[in-house]
N, C-alpha and C positions, 0 to 999 in steps of 0.2 A: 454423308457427313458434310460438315461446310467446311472445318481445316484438315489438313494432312498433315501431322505432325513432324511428317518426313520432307515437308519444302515447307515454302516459307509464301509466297505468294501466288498473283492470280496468274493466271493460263482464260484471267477474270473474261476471256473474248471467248463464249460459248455462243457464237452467230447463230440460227438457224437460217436457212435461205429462208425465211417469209420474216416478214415486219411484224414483232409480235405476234399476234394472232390472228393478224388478216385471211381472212377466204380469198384463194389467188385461183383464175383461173388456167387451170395446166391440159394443154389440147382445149377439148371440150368437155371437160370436166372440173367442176367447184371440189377445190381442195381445200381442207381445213375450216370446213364450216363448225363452227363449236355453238352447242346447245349445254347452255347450265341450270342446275336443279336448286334454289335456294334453299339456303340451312334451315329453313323452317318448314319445309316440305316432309313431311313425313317420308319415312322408308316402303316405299312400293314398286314392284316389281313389274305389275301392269303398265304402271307407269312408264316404265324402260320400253316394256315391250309396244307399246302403242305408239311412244317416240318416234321406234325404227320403221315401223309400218307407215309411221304418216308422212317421213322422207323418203321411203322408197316408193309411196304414192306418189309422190311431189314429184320425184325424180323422171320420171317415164312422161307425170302430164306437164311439166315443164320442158321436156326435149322434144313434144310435138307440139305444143303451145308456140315453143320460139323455131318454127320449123325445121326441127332434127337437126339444132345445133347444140344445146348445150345439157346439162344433167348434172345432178349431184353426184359426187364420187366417193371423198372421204368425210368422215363426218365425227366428231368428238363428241361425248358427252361424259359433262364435268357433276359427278357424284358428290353432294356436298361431304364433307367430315363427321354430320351428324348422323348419319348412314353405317351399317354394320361394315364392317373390311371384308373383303371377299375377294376375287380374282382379279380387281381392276387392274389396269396398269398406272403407273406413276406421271404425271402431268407435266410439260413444260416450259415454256412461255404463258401456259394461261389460266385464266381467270375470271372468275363469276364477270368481274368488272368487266372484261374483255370480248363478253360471249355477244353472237350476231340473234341468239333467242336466251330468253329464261323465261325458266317453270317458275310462278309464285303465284302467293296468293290475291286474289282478285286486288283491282284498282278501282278503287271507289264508282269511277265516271260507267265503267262498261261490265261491270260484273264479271261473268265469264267470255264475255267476248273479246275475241282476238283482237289484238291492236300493234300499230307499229308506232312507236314514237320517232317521228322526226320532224326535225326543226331546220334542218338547211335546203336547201332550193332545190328546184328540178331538178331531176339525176341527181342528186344525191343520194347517198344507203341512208336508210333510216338510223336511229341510234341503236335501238333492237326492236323484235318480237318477244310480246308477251301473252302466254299461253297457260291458263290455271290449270293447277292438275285437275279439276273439275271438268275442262275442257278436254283437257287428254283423256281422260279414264273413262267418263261417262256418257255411252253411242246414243242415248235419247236428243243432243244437243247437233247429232249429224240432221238432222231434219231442219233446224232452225237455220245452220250454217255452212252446211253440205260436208261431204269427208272432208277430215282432216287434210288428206295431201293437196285437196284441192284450194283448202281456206291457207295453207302456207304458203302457198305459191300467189296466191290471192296478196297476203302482206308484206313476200317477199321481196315484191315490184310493188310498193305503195304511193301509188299516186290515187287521188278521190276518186269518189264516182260519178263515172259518167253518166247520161242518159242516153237513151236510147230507144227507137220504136219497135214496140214487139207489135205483132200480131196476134196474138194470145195470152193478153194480158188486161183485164178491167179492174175497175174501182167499185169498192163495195163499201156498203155502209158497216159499219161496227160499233155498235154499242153494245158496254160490259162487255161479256164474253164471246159473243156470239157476230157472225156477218148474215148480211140479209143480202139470199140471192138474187140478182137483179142488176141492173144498173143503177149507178148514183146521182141523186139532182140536183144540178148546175145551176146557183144563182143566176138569173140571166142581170141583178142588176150589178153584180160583182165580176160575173164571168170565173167565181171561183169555187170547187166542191164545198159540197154543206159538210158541217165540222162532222167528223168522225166517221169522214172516208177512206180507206186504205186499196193499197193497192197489193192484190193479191194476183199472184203469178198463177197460168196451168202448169201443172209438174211438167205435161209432155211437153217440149218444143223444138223447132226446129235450128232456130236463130244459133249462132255459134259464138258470136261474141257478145258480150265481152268478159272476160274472168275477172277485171276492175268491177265489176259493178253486180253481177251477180254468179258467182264460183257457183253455186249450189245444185245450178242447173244442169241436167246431166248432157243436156247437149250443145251448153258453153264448155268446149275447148280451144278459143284462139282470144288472144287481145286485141282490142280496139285499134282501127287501122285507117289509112286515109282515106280511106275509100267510104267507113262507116261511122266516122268520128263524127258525133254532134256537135260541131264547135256554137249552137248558139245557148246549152247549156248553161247554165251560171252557177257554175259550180267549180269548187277547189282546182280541180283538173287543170279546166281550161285559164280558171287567173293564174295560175302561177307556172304553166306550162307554154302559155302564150297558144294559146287552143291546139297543139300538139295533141296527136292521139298516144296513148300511154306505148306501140309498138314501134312510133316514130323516136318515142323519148328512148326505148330500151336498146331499140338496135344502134342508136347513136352513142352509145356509153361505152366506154372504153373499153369494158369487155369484148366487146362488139365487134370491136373495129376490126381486128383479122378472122374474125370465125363465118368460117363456112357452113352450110349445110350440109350434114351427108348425104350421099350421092346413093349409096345401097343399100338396102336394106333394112341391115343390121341394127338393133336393139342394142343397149348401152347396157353394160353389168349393172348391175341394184349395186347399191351403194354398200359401203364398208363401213363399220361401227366401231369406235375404239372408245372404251370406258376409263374414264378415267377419275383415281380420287388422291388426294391433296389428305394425309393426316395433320401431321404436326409440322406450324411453321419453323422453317428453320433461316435465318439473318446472320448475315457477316457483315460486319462493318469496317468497311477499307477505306482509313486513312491518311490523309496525306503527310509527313512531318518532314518535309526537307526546306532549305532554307527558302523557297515560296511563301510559308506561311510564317513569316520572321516579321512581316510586316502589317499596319492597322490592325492590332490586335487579335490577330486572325486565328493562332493557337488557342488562346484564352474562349473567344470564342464559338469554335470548333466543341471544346471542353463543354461550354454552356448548353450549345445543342442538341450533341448530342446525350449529354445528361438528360435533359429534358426527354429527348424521347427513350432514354432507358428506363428512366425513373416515372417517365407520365402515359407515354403514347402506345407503346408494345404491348402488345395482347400476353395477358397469362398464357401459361404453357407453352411459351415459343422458345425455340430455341436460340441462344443470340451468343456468337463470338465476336475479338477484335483481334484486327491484323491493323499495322501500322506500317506504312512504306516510304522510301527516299531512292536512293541509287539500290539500297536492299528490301528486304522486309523481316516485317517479327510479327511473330504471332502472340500477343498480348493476354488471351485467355480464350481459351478453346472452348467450346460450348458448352452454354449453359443453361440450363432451363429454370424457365423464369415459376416458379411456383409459388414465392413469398416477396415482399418489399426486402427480405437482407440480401436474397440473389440478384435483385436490383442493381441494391446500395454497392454489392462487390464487385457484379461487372461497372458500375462508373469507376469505382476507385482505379481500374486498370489504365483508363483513356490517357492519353497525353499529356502534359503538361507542357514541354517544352517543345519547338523543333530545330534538332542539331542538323549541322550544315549537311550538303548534300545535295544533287540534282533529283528531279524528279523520274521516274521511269514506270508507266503504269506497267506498262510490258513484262517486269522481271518475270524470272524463270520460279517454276515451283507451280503448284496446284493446290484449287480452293475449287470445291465441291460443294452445292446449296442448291439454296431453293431461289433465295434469294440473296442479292449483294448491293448493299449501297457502299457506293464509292461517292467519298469527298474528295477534290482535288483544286492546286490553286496554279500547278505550274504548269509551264509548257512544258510537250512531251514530242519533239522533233519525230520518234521512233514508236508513237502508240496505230501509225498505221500498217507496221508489221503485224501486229495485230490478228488485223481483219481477215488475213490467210490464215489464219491457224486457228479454225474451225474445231471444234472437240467436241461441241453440240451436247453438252452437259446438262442443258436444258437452266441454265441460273437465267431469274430474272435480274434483271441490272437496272439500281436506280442511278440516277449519278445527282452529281451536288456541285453544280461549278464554282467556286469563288473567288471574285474576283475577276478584272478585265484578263489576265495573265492564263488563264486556264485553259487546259488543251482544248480546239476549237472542234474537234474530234469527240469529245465527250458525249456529246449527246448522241451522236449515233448508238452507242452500246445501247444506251435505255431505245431510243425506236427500235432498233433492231430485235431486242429483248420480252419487250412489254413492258418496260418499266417507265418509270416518273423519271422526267428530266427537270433541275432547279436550276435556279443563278442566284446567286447571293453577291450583290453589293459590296463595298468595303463602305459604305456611309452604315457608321456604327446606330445608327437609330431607327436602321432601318427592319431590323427583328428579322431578316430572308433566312438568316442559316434558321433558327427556330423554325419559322414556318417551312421552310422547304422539309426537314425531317416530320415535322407533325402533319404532313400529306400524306408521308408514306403510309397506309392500309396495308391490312393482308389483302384486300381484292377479293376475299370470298363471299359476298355478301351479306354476311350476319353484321348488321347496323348495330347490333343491340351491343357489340360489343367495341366497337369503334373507338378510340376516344374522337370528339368532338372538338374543336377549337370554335370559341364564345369571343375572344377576344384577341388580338393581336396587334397592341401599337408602341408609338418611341416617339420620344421629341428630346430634342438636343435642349437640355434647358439650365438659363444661368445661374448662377449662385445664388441661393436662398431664394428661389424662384419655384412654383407648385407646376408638376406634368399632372392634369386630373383630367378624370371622363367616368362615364357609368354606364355600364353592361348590363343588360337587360338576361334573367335565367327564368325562363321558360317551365312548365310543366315537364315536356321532353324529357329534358335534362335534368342533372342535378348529383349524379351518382358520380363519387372519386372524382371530385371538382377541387382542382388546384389552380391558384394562384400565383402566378410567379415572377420575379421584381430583377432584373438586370440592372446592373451600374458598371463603371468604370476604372472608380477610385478605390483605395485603400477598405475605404466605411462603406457602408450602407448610407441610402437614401433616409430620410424618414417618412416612414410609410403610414398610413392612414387607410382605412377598409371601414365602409359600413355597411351591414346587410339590409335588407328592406325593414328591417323591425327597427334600427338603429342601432343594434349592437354593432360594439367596434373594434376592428382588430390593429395592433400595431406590432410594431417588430420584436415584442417579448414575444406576439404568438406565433410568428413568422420562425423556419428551420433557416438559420443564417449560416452559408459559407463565405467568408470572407476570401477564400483561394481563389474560387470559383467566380466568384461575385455574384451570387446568385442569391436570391430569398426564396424559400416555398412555404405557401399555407395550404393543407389540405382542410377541407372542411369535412367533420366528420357526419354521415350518416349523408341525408340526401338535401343540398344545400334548398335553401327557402328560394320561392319562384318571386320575382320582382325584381326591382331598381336595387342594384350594389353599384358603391361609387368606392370610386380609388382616389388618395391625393399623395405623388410624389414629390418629396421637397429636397432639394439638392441644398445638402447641408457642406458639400464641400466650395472650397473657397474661385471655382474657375469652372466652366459652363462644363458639363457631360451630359449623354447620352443617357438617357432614362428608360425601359422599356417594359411593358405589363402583357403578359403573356396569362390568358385563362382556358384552360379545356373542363371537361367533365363528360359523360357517359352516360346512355337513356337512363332514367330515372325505372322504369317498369321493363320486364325484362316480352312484355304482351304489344307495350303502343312504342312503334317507331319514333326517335327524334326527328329534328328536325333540321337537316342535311344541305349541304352546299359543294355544288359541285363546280370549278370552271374550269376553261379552255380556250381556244382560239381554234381557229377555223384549219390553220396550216401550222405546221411548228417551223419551218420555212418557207418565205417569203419574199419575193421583190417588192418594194413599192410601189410602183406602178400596176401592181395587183392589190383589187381590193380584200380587205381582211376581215374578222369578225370576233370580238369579244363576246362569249356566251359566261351565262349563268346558270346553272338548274338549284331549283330550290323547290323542296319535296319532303314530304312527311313518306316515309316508305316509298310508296309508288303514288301518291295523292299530288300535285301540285299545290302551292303557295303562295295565294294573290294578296296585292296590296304589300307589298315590301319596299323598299328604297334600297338600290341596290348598289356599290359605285365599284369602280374597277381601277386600281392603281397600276399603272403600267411605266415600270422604274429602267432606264438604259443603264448598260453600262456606267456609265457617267452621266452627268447633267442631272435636270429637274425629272420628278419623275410626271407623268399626263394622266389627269383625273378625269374620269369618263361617267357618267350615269346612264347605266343599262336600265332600257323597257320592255317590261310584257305588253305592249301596245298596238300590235300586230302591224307597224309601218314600219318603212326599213327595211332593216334587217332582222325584224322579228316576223318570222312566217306566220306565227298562230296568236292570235291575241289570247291572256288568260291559260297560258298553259305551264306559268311556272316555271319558264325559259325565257329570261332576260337578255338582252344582247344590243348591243349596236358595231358600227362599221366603226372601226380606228383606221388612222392614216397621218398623226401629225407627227411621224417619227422624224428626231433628230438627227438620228447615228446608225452608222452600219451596228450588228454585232448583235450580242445577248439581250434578252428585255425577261423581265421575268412580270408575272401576272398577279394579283393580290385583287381580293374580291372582298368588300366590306358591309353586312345586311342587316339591316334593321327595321323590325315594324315594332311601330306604338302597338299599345294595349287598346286596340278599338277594333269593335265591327267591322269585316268586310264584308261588303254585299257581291260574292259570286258571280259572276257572268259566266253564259255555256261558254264552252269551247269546242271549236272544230277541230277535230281531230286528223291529222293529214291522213291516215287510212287507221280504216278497220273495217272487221269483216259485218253486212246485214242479216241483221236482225230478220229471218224471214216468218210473218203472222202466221202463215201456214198457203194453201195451195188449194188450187183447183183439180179437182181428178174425177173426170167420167160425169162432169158436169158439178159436181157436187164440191162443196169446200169443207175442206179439211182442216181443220185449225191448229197451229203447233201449239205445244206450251207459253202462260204467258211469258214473258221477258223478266230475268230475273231480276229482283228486287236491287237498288244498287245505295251506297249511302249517299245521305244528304250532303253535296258541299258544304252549303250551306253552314248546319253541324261542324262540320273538319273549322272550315275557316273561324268562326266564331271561337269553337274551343282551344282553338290555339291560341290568340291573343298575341300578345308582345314577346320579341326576343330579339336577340345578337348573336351575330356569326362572325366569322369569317376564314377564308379559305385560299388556298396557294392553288394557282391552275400552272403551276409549273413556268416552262420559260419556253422563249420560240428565237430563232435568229432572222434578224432583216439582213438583207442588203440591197445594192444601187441604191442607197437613199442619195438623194443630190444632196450637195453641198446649197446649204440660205443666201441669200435668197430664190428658189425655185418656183417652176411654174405651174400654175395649177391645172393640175393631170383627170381631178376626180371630178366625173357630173354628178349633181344630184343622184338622188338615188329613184329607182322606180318607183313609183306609187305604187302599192299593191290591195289597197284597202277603199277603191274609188266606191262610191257608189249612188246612184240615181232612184230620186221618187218622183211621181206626180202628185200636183195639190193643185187644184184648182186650176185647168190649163197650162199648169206652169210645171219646167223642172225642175226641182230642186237637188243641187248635189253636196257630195259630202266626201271628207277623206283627210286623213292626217297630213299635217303640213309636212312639207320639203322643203331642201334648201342646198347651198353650195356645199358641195366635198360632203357627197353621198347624204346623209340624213344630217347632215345639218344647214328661192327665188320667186318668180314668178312661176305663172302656171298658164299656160295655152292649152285651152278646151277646145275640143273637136267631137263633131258629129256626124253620124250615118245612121242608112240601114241597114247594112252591111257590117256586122263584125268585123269579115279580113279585109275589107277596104280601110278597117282601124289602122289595122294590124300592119299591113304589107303597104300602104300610102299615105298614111298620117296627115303629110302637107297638102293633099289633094283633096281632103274632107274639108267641110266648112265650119271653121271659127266660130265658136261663143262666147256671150259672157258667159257670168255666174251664175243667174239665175233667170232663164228664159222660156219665152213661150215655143213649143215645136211647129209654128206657122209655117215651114219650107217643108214638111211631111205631109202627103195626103193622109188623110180622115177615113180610117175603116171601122167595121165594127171594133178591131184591137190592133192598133197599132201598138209597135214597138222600136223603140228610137235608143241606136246605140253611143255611146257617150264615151270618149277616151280622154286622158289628160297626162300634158308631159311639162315638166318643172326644165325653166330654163337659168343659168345665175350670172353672173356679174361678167365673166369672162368666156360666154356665150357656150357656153358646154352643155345639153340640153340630157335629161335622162331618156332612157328608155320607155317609149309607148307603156302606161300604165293597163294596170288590167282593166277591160273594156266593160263599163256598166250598163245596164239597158233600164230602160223605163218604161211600164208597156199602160198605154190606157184603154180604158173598155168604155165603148157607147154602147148601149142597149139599143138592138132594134128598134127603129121609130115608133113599128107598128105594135112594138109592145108595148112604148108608154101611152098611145092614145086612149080614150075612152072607150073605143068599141067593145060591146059589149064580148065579145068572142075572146077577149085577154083576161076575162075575169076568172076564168077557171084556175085549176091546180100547174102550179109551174111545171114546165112540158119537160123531158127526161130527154135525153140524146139517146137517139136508137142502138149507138154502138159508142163507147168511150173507149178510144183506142189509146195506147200511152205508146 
């Protein structure tokens, strides 16, 4: 249950010792790894079982891969709700959202292939693994990508792949279906394989690493090491790793740092399973009403909010109570399941209206039992870190909702500790936080389809007889229980004006008007029209107010995903002199979504708030060009304290033209194998869809989305010195044309990604690396005359951004340029060169 009819308030601090749903490393063992099933997963039970089998593979070649230090221990797996009820146990901190793997269905780019999505730097965890039940169930697909426990360990340390020399390993031709045994032949005036060579592996080998780069092979069990790292590779790895071998990156990560090897023997237990499923959500909503909220309309508002999400954002069938607090609490309306719009309409009627005197006390005594608890609060609470001792471990997720500069500074920890969403809302009445902050909250399970969606969410303070207008873009996606809704200040209503893309027009006869509330809603019946609706607010009262247009609505097809916005920041705590990261993800299911305009409001406490435009651009602070993950570096904060995040998306209705993406890991596609001389072919590569397709049929829409809130401190007081260099280049890169080199790479500039640039050249990659100043200076576009002339030379190329106040970035990642002369004696005449171009005896990789 969520209230106890027998108290009156929270015991609201049910801690876990882990932050949410973090995997913590305990001894040497991963505890609380969570693996989740999405609700569109059909019910299977192979499933489950193949799960367990392919972590407790992982477990054993991971404890001798990292030399007998570490193993999987405990392990969750989150049963979606769409699944019959059976023995599970009950769930607590987590969620689909929160899981380190999920089951779903394929991702357009890789079909059934394993993949990790990540977007922040070396050593960072990826955001998750994703694993189709195709891939779990079905063993024809261990040939292409070797056992499962081997391909999770493979993603679960996702850095690219490297290369490396095998000894038992040629290039073969391939056309259509079939390879032609033999070796392959080498342009000599290119120096590079004739098209439709592949490289196929001998199943037997000796070679033991690397697990980065081919897991499949049954006699890779170790990773890449310094001993065997290719650092002249040009690949993923080495740009963004700064040619670190992938065991140099692991043993350095904080896991790392106190673990030992074991010393005897002994074999680590297999891992522990605990099933877990989530039926019915269940929601308390903990109020604040004491005199904190007495002030900038803060009750009234409060009221508006959360109506909104009683009335717009909560999922059917949830369960939803209110509790109201001050020095005491009250329990307002005990649960209620939401089954129709009147169960709605009767949990708002209970919410607030007023708040009578009173100090604030999150702490009171009494008991609330849930799933989940958003807590609003605006006062200080001297006594909420009593608290944090009184563990009960109830398992509630805890959202919180700060409002206002005044608000316990302590708040936020509930939601990290929890799993929950942490907000800030403002008291600048136009600024729509309290709405947005309740319309982030999700159940976290993954069914998209039921979501609501936020299309719109803005405010302008506007003067008398003066229009607030803009127009929302509604998508295909979308379109299902799409409301409308109009915020004011005064007595009246605004005058409202709405036109749909056909030009009908709606005004406030069609509009549900509460003048208590001040609130307007229009739901649009059936599945709103896809194009251009505009809105025009006219402030008919006599003295400037706050105006605000708030739109959601819900997939349109209950088969094709919407189209989703997710954000965040890098740290939800922060010094300034640490740099930060504004991220975006914007996704159709699991698809990315290119070609978007993305911007990012970042509001303090007080003051102006800082307008940002996030890039898929791969410079910066964007790792992967084209993946759907927008972000840049912030740093121009004001003020210690709260900032809360607002993310704003828009594409036109036009064509996007695709570009690949590199994906920072996933597992190879292997063509098939040599064995006993003879080549084996695997299955072809499963068929995958066209981006292409996705980008095109999507077209134009509007979003936008709450990434929650983070707190800064040590910001200096203005004017202060500039701390931030440039940011690294990470997108350099080198060609030849004509004797010449020509390079290329997204501009940089002072205070991280937004000077000049000093080029540097070798033959030597770590003489890039490790002496910079001691390589010799280029221009931009030069000829390589200080290199001797072989048949293939290759010429490595670094660049580092210097700015105004001499602060220089970090060595960029190192490009090469390699040219090829053709033997002399094979462009002369003699007639002995006229034959068939001559094949390499042996093509070793």
């Amino acid at each position: 249950e969520c209230l106890d009819s027998a108290g009156w308030l929270l015991t609201l601090l049910t801690l876990a010792a882990a932050r949410g749903t973090a995997v913590l490393l305990q001894g040497d063992g991963y505890d609380g790894l969570l693996i989740a099933i999405n609700p569109q997963v059909p019910e299977d039970q192979k499933l489950l079982a193949n799960i367990k089998e392919m972590i407790t593979e992982a477990s054993f070649y991971l404890f001798n891969a990292t030399q007998r230090r570490v193993y999987f221990q405990n392990i969750k797996i989150l049963i979606p709700a769409t699944w019959k009820a059976n023995s599970y146990g009950k769930p607590k901190h987590d969620s689909y959202e929160k899981a380190e793997v999920i089951v779903a269905a394929p991702y357009w780019k890789h079909g059934d292939e394993p993949y990790t999505l990540q977007y922040g730097e070396c050593g960072n965890m990826g955001k998750y693994i994703h694993f189709t039940p195709n891939f779990l169930v079905n063993d024809y697909l261990i040939d292409v990508y070797g056992s499962r426990g081997r391909v999770f360990v493979h993603e679960r340390y996702n850095n690219e792949k490297p290369f490396y020399n095998w000894t038992k390993s040629r290039i073969y031709i391939c056309e259509k279906k079939s390879c032609t045994e033999g070796n392959c032949v080498i342009n000599q005036l290119t120096g590079l394989f004739k098209e439709g060579c592949a490289f196929i592996p001998e199943r037997t080998q000796t070679a033991k690493s690397s697990i980065m780069y081919m897991q499949s092979l049954s006699s890779v069990v170790e990773f890449c090491n310094e001993g065997n790292h290719n650092r002249e590779a040009p690949n993923l790895q080495n740009r963004m790793c700064d040619y670190r071998s992938t065991w140099d990156v692991i043993i350095s990560s904080m896991d790392f740092n106190n673990t030992l090897p074991r010393t005897d023997a002994s074999l680590p237990p297999p891992p522990t399973f605990s099933l877990l499923q989530k039926r019915d959500r269940v929601i308390c909503l903990v109020l604040e009403v004491s005199h904190s909220m007495n002030g900038d309309d803060r009750i009234n508002r409060l009221r508006q909010a959360a109506e909104f999400y009683l009335l717009q954002v909560v999922e059917d069938n949830s369960y939803v109570g209110i509790v109201t607090f001050n020095n005491e609490g009250e329990i307002r309306s005990q649960l209620h399941q939401i089954v129709n719009k009147h169960v709605r309409k009767q949990l708002a009627s209970y919410l607030p209206t007023a708040a009578p005197s009173g100090g604030t006390n999150i702490c009171v005594d009494g008991n609330i039992y849930g799933s989940e608890i958003i807590l609003l609060t605006a006062g200080e609470d001297g006594g909420i870190i009593e608290c944090f001792s009184n563990v009960i471990n109830s398992g509630s997720i805890i959202h919180t909702i700060a409002l206002g500069p005044s608000a316990a500074k302590e708040v936020e920890q509930l939601a990290h500790e929890t799993g929950g969403l942490a907000c800030f809302a403002s008291d600048r009445l136009d600024s729509n936080d309290l709405i947005d902050g309740f319309s982030a909250i999700s159940t976290g399970n993954g069914d998209t389809f039921s979501h609501s969606i936020q299309i719109e969410s803005a405010g302008e303070r506007t003067e008398s007889y003066k229009q607030f207008s803009r127009t929302v873009t509604i998508d295909s996606t979308v379109g299902k229980d799409t409301f409308f809704v109009v915020t004011w200040q005064t007595a009246e209503p605004p005058r409202i004006t709405l036109l749909d893309p056909s030009g009908k027009s709606y005004t406030n006869k069609d509009f549900e008007v509460n003048t208590v509330s001040q609130v307007a809603r229009l739901q649009i019946l059936g599945i709103a029209e896809v194009g251009e609706w505009t809105y025009a607010l006219m402030n008919t009262h006599l003295s400037l107010q706050a105006l605000t247009m708030t739109v959601t609505s819900r997939a349109a097809n209950s088969n094709i995903p919407a189209i989703n916005v997710k954000a965040h920041v890098s740290s939800d705590r922060n010094e300034y002199s640490r740099s930060m990261v504004v991220y975006a993800q914007v996704s159709q299911g699991l698809s990315p979504i290119l070609g978007a305009n993305v911007t990012a409001i970042i509001k303090p406490e007080t003051g102006d708030p800082l307008i940002l435009e996030l890039l898929d651009n791969g410079a910066g602070s964007d790792i992967v060009k084209n993946d759907g993950v927008y972000s840049r570096y912030i740093y121009s904060f004001s003020e210690n304290g709260r900032y809360n995040l607002k993310v704003h998306v828009q594409r036109a209705n036009k064509t996007v033209r695709p570009h690949p993406t590199v994906p920072w890991s996933h597992s190879m596609y292997i063509p098939g194998y040599v064995e006993n001389g003879k080549i084996q072919m695997n299955p072809p590569r499963p068929s995958v869809i066209n981006n292409e397709d996705i980008q095109t049929r999507v077209g134009g829409f509007s979003r936008t989305a709450s990434g929650g809130s983070f707190i800064m401190s040590a910001v200096p007081t203005r004017p202060h010195t500039d701390v931030f260099p440039p940011c690294k280049i990470i997108d350099f890169h080198a060609r030849t044309a004509n004797d010449v080199i020509i390079l290329s790479w997204t501009a940089s500039g002072d205070d991280l990604d937004q000077g000049q640039a000093e080029i540097r050249t070798s033959e030597s990659p770590l003489e890039l690396r490790d002496n910079f100043d001691k390589t010799m200076l280029e221009i931009f576009v030069f000829k390589p005359e200080a290199f001797a002339t072989e048949n293939i030379t290759i010429i490595y190329v670094a660049i580092r951004v210097i700015e105004k106040a001499s602060l220089h970035s970090d060595v960029s990642n190192i490009a090469q340029a390699v040219k090829f002369v053709p033997p002399m004696d094979y462009l002369t005449d003699n007639p002995k060169n006229k034959g068939p171009t001559p094949k390499l005896p042996s093509t070793q990789i």
